[in-house]
MARVEXKE-439350 format. One record per residue (C-alpha): residue in three letters; x, y, z. Coordinates in steps of 0.05 Angstrom, whole numbers, plus 32768, in hexadecimal, padded with zeros to 4 digits. Each point is the difference from the previous one (the first is absolute). Example, Ala and Ser with C-alpha at 12.3 -4.5 7.8 and 13.67 -1.06 7.14 Angstrom:
<bagus>
+------+------+------+------+
| type |   xx |   yy |   zz |
+------+------+------+------+
|  ALA | 80F6 | 7FA6 | 809C |
|  SER | 801B | 8045 | 7FF3 |
+------+------+------+------+
</bagus>
This chain:
<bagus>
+------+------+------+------+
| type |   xx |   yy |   zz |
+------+------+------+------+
|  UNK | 8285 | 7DF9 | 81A8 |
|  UNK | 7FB4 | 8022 | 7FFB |
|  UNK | 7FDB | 800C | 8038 |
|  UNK | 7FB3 | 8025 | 8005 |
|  UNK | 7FD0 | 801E | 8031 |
|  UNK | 7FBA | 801D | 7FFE |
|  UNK | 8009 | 8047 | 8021 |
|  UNK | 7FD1 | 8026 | 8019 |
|  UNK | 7FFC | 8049 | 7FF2 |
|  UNK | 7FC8 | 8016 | 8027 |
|  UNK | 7FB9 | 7FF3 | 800F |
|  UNK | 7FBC | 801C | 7FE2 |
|  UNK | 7FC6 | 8018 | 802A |
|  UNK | 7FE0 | 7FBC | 7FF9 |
|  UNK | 8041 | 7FE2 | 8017 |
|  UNK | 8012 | 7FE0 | 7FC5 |
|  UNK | 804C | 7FFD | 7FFB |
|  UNK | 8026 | 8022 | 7FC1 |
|  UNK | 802B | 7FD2 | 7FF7 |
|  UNK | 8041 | 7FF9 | 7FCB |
|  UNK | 8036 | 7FC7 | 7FF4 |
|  UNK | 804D | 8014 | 800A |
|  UNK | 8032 | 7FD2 | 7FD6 |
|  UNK | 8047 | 7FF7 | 801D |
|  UNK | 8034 | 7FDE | 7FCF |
|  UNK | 8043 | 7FEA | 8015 |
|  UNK | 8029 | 8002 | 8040 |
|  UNK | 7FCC | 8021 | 802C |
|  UNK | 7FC1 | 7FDB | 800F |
|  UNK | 7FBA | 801F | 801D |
|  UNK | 7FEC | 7FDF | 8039 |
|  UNK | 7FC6 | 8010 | 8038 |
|  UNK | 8011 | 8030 | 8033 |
|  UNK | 7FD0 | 8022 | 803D |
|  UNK | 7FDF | 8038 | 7FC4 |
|  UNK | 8003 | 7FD3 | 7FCC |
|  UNK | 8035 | 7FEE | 7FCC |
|  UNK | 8042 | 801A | 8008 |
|  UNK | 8045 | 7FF2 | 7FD1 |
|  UNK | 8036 | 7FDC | 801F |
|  UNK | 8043 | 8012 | 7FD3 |
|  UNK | 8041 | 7FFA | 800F |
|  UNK | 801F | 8045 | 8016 |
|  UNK | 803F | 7FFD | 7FD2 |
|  UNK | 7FDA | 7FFD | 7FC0 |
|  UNK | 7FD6 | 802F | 7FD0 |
|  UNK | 7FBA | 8004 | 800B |
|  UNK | 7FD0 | 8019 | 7FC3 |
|  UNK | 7FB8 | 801A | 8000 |
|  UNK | 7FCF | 8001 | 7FC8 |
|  UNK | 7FB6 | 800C | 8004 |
|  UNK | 7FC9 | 800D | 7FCB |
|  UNK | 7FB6 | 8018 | 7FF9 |
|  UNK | 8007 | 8033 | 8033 |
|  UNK | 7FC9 | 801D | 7FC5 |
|  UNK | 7FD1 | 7FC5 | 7FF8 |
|  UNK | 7FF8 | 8014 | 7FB5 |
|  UNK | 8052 | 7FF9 | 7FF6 |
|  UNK | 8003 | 7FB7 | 7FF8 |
|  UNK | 803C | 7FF7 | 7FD0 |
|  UNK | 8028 | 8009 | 8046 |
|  UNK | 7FE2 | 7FC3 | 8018 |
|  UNK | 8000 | 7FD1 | 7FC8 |
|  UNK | 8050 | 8014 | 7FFD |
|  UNK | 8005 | 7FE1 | 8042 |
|  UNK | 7FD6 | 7FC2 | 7FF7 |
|  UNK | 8033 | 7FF8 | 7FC0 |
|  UNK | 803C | 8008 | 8030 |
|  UNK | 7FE3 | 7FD5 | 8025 |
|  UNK | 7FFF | 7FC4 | 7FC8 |
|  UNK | 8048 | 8011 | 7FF3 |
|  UNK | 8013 | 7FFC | 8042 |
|  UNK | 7FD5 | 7FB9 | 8010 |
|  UNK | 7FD3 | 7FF4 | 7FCF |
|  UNK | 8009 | 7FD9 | 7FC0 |
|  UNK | 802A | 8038 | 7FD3 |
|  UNK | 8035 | 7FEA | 803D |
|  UNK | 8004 | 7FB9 | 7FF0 |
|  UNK | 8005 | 7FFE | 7FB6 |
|  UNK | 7FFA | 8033 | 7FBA |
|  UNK | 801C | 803C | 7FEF |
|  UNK | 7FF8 | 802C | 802F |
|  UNK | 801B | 7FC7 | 8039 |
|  UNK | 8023 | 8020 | 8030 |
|  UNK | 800B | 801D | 8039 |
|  UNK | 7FDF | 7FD7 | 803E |
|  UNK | 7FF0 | 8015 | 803D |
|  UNK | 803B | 7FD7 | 8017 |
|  UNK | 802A | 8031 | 7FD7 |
|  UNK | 7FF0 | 803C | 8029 |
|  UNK | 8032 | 8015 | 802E |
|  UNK | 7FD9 | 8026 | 8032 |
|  UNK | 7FAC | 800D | 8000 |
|  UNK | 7FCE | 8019 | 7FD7 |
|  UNK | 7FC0 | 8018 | 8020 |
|  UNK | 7FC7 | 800A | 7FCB |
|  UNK | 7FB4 | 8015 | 8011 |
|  UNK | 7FDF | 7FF6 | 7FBA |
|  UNK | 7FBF | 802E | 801D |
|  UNK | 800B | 8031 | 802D |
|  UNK | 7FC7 | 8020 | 7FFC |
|  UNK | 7FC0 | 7FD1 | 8003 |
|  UNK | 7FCC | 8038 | 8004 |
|  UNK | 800C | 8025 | 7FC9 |
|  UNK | 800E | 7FB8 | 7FDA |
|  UNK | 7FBF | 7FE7 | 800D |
|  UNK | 7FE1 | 8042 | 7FE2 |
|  UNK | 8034 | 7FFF | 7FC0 |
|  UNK | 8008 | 8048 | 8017 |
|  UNK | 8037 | 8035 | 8010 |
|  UNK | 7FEB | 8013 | 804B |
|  UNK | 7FC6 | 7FDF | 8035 |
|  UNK | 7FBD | 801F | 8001 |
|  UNK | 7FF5 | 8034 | 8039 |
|  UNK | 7FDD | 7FD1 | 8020 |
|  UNK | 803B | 7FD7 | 8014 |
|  UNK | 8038 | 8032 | 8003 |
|  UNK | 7FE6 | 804A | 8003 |
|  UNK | 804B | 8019 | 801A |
|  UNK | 8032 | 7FD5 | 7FD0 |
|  UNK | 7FCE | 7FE5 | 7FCD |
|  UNK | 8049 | 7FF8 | 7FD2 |
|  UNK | 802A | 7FCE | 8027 |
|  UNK | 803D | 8027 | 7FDA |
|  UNK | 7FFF | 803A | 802B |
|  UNK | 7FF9 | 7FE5 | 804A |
|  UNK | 804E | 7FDC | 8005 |
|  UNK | 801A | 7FF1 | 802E |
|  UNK | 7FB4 | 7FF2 | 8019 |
|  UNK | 7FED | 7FFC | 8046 |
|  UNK | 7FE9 | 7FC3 | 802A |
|  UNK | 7FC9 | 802B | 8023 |
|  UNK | 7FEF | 8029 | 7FC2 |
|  UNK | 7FCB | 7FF9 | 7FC3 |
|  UNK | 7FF6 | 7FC0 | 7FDB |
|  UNK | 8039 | 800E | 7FCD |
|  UNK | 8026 | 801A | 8035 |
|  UNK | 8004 | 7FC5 | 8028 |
|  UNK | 8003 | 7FCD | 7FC0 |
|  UNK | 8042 | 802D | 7FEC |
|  UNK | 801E | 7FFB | 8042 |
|  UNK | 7FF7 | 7FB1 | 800B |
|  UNK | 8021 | 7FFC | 7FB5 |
|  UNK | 8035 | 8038 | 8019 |
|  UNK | 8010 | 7FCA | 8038 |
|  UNK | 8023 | 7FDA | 7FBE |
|  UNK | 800E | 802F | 7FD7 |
|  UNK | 8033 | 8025 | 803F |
|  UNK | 802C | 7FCF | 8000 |
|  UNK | 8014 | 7FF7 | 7FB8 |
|  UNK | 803C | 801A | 7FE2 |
|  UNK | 7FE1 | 8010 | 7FBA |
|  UNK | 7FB3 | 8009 | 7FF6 |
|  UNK | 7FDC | 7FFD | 7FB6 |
|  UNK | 7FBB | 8016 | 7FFE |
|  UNK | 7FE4 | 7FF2 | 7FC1 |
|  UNK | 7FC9 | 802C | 7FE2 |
|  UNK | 7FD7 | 8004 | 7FC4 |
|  UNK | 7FF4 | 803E | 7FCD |
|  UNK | 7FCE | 8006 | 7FCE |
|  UNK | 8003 | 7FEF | 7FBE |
|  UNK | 8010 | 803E | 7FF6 |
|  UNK | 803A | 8007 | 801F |
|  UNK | 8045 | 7FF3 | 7FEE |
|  UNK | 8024 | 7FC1 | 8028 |
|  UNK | 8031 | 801C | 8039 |
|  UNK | 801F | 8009 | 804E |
|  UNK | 7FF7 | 8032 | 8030 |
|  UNK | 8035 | 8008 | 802E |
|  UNK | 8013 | 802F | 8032 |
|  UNK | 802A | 803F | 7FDE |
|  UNK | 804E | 8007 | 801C |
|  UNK | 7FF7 | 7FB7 | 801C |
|  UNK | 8036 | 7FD8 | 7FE4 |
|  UNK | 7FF2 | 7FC2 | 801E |
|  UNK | 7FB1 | 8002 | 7FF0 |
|  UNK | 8022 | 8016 | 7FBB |
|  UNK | 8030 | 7FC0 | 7FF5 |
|  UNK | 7FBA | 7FDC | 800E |
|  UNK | 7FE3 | 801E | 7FCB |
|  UNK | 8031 | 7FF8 | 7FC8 |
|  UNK | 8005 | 7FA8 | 801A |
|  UNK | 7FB3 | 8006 | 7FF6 |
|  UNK | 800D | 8018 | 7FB9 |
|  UNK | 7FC1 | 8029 | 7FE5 |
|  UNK | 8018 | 802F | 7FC6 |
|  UNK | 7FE7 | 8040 | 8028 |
|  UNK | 8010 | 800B | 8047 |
|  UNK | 7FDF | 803B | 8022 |
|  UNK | 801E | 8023 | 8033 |
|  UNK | 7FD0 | 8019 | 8035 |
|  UNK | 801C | 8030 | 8031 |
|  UNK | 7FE1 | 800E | 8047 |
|  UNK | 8003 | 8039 | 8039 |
|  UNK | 8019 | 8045 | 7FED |
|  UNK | 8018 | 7FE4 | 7FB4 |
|  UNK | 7FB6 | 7FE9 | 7FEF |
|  UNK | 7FC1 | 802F | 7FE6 |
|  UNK | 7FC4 | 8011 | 801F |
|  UNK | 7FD4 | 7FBB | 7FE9 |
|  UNK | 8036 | 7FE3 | 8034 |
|  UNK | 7FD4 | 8011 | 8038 |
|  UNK | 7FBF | 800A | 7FD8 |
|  UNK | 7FFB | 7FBD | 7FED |
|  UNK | 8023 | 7FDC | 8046 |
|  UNK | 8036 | 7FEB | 7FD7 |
|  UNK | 8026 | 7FFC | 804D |
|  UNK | 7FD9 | 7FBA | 800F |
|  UNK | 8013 | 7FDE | 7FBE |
|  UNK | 8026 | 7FBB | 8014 |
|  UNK | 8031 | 800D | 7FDA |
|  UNK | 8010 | 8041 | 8018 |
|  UNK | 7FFF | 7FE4 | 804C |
|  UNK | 802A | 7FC8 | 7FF2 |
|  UNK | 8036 | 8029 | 7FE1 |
|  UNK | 8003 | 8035 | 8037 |
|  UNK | 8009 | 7FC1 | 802E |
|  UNK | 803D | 7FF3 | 7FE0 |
|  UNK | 7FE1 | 7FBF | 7FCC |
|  UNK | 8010 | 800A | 7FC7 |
|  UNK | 7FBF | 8003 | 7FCB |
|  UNK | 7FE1 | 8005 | 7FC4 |
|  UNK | 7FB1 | 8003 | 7FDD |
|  UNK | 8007 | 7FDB | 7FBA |
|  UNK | 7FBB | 8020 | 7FD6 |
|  UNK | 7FF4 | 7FB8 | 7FD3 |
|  UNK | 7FD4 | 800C | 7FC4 |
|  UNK | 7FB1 | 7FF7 | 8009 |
|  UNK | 7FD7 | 7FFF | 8036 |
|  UNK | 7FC3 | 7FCC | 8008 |
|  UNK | 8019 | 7FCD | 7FD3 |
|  UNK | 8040 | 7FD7 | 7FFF |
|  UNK | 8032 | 8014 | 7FC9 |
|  UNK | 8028 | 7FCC | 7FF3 |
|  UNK | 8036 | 8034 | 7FE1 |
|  UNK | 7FF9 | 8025 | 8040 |
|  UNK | 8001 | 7FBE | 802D |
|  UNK | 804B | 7FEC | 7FDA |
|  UNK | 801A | 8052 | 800C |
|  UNK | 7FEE | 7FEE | 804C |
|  UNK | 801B | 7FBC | 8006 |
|  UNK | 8045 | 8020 | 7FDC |
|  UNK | 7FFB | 803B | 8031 |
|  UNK | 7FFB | 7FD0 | 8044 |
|  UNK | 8033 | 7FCE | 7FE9 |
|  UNK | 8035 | 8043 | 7FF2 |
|  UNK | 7FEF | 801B | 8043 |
|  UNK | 800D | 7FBE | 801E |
|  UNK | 804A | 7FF7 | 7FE7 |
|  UNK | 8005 | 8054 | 800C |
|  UNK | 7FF4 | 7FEA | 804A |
|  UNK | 8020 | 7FC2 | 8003 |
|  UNK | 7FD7 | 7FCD | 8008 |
|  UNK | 8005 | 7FDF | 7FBD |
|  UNK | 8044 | 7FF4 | 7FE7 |
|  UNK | 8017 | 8031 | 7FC2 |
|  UNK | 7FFC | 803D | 7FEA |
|  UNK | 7FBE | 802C | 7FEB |
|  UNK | 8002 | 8014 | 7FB1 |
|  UNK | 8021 | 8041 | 7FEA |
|  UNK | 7FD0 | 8040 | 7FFE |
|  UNK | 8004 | 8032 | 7FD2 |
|  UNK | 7FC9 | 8026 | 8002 |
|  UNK | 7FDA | 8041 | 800E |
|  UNK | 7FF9 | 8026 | 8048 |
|  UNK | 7FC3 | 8039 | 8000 |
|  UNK | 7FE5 | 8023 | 8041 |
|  UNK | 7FBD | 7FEB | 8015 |
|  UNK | 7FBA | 8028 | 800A |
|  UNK | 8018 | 803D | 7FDC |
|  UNK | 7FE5 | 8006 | 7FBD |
|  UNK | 7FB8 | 7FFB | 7FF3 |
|  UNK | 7FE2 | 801B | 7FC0 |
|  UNK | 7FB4 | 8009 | 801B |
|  UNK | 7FBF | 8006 | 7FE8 |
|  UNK | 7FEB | 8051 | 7FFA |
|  UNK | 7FB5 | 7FEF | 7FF7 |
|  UNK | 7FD0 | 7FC7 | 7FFB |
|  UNK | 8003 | 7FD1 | 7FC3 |
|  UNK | 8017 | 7FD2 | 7FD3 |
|  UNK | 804B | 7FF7 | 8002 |
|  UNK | 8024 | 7FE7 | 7FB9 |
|  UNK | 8049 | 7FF3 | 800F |
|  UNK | 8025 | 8009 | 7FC3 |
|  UNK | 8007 | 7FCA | 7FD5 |
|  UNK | 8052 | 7FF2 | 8002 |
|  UNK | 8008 | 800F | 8049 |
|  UNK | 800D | 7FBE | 8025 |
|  UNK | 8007 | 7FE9 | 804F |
|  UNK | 804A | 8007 | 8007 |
|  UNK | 8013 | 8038 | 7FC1 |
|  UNK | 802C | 803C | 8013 |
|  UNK | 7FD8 | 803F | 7FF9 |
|  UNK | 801A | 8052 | 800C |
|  UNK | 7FDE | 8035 | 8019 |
|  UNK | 7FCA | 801B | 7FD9 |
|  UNK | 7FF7 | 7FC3 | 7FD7 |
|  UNK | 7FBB | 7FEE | 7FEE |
|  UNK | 7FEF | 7FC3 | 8024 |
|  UNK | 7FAB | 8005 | 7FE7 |
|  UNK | 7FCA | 8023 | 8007 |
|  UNK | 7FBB | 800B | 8028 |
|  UNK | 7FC0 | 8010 | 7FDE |
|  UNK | 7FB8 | 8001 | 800F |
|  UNK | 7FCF | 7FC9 | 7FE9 |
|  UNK | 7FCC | 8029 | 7FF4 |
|  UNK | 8017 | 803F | 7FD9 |
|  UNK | 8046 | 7FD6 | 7FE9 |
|  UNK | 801D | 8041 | 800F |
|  UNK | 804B | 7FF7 | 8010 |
|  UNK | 7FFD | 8012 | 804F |
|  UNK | 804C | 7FF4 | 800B |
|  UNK | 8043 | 7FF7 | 7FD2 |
|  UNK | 8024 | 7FD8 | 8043 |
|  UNK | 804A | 8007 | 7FF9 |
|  UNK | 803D | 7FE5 | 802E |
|  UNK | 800B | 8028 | 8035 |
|  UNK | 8047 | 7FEB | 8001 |
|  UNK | 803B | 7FD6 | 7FE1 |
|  UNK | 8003 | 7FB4 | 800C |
|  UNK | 7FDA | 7FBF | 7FFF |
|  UNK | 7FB7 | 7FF2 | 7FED |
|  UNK | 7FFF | 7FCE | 8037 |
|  UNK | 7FB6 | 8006 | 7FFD |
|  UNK | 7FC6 | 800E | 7FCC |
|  UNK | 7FBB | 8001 | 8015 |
|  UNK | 7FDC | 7FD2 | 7FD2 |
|  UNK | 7FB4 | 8006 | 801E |
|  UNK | 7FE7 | 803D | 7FD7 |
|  UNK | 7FCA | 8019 | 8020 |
|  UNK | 8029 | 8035 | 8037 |
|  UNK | 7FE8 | 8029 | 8034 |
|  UNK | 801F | 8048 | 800D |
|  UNK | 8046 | 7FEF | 801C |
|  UNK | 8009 | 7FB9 | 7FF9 |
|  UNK | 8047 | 7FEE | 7FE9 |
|  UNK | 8006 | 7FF2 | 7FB4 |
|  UNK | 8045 | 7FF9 | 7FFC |
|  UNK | 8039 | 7FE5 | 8036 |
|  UNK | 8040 | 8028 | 7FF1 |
|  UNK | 803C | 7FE5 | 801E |
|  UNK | 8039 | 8033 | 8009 |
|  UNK | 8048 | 7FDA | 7FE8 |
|  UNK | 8035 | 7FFF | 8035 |
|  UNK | 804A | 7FFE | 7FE4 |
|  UNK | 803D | 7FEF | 8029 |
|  UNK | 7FDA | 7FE6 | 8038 |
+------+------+------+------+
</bagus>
């Protein structure tokens, strides 16, 4: 079974609702309550949530869902090779919300302009929102109304091209973990919170992500980076697809098992190989998104456009992953250049 509703999130000055559409797929149904839509489910079986586009530029997140979505009820369900599974195969509910974030979707952008949100103007920092609060604040706590009651939630992001495909989940979490692997990205980064986290925890309101208040309410979850934002990947788009299905079986609600993992866990927001001056930043030519690097490795260099004097030799700051490689040359002092991902063994 697939049910939808139009939701709305909250209301502009003018009074024009921002509105979304939440999907339900298999034994729970949406259906109109006093607020709005509410899930109906049966208590005794698994629940899973999965949102995209809480950045409106990170759209590979929702085209994954749209392609669920065919799988599910579409025509890949009734016939070809990818037939299979229904929504009549799903033994419990998926809940999807394929934008989250309509403000900054509409703008192809990262946050809302002051204008609209001068106190959460990134809808990634303000969960579990507040019904009284800001405009992000209240559109996160009318999707938190969903998002509570699940057993597992995915919310799917999008890096830059830049970046190396992989999960974020919460460090020492072994459920949010097992989500992970079912989801199956070759690099899972662990991201740890409260007294095990740095500095940039707090300096950058890492506290409000969703994915960090759903797992500290016990829901197990995870933030899958897909390849390229602002255009749909259709590479990226499969990686997703994979991902959801996994997580689905991990939780139960499709029959089988997810796919083995065997791949590499790094620590999150550690390494960063940054710009010493203003410049032009030349990686070196053999270092790849996703190569192993050690400390003191040259990584590229800075220099200045004008003089072509070489401002900077940058070198890792670390051993690990290259999970990220700046590919815009033009840098300003302190701007990342390189992502270094710090491996994690036995964990």
């Amino acid at each position: 079974m697939h049910t939808s509703r139009s939701l709305t999130l909250a209301r502009l000055p003018s009074g024009v609702p921002i509105r979304t559409t939440v999907h339900a797929y298999g034994e729970g149904e949406l259906v109109d309550g006093d607020d709005g839509p509410e899930l109906d489910a049966p208590d005794d079986a698994p629940v899973i949530y999965a949102q995209a586009a809480q950045h409106g530029r990170e759209v590979n997140g929702t085209a994954v869902l749209r392609r669920l979505h065919d799988r599910l009820v579409g025509d890949e369900a009734a016939d070809g090779p990818e037939a299979g599974p229904t929504a009549a195969d799903l033994a419990g509910t998926l809940v999807t919300v394929p934008v989250a974030d309509p403000l900054t979707f509409d703008r192809v952008s990262y946050t809302t302009p002051e204008t609209l949100d001068s106190r959460q103007p990134n809808m990634n920092r303000c969960w579990p929102g507040d019904p009284e609060g800001s405009l992000h604040e209240r559109m996160a706590a009318r999707l938190w109304a969903f998002a509570s009651e699940a057993d597992a939630v995915v919310d799917l992001h999008t890096g830059s091209p830049s970046m190396a495909t992989h999960t974020v989940y919460m460090r020492g979490d072994e459920d949010c973990r097992g989500l992970a692997e079912a989801f199956g990205t070759d690099l899972l980064l662990a991201e740890a919170a409260g007294d095990d986290a740095d500095t940039e925890w707090d300096e950058r309101g890492f506290a409000g992500k969703f994915r960090v208040a759903a797992t500290r309410e016990g829901i197990p979850t995870i933030t899958p980076e897909l390849a390229h934002s602002r255009e749909v990947v259709p590479a990226a788009v499969e990686t997703g697809v994979a991902g959801m299905v996994g997580a689905l079986r991990r939780e139960g609600v499709l029959a089988g098992e997810p796919e083995p993992w065997d791949g590499v866990v790094a620590r999150n927001h550690l390494g960063r190989v940054t710009a010493a001056d203003s410049g032009l930043f030349v990686p070196d030519p053999d270092l790849g998104v996703g190569d192993r690097v050690t400390d003191g490795e040259r990584v590229g260099e800075v220099f200045d456009p004008t003089t072509f004097e070489t401002l900077q030799v940058a070198r890792a700051d670390r051993d690990g992953i290259a999970y990220s490689v700046a590919r815009e040359s033009t840098v300003t002092a302190g701007a990342t250049l390189v992502g270094v991902a710090e491996r994690i063994d036995g964990e």
